[in-house]
N, C-alpha and C positions, 0 to 999 in steps of 0.2 A: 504494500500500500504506500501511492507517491505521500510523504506527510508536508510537502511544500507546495499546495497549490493555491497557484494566485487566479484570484477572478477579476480580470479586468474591467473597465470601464465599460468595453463594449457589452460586456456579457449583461452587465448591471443599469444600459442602457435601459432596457426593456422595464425593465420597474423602478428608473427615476421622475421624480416630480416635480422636483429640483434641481439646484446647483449645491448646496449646501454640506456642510458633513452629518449633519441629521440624518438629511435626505439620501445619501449615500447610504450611513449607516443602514437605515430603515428597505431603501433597496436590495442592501445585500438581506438581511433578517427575510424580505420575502423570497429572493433568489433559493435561501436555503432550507425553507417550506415548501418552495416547488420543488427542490432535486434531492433532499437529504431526508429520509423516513424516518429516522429518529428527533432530529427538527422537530419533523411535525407533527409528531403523536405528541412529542412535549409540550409546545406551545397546546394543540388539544385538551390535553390532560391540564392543563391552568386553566380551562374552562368550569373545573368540577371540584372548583377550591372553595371551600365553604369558609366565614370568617366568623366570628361572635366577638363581639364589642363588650368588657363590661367596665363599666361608670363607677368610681369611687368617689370620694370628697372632693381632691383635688386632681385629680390622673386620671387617666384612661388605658385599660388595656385592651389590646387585639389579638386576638389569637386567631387560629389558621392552620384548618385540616386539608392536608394535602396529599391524595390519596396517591397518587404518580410519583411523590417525592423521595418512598420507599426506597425505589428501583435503585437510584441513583445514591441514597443516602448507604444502602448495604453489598454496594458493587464492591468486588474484590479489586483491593488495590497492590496487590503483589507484586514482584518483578515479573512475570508470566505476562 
């Protein structure tokens, strides 16, 4: 597997809006929704994030169940 590949401008043409590094940024993020399946199951799976807000005197806390975060949280990270 090549680990050095560059995606040019032209490739990222097709989903710019702008000129910007936003707007790049956010072209590639869709470029690799289109072409990469683990992308896009991820982005996916933050659609099924549940949050609970609770209110105290002065503070506020959030918490946030996130069912897909597993995967990634218990991947083996060995030299393998």
């Amino acid at each position: 597997m090549d680990k050095t590949k560059i995606i040019d401008e032209k490739i990222l043409a097709n989903y710019l809006s702008g000129n910007t590094y936003a707007d790049k940024a956010k072209a590639l993020i869709a470029h690799q929704k289109d072409s990469w399946d683990l992308v896009r199951k991820n982005y996916s799976n933050l659609e099924k994030i549940e949050k609970k807000v609770f209110v105290f005197d002065n503070f506020k806390i959030v918490v946030q169940f996130n069912p897909g975060r597993i995967v990634s949280s218990s991947a083996k990270v060995d030299a393998k």
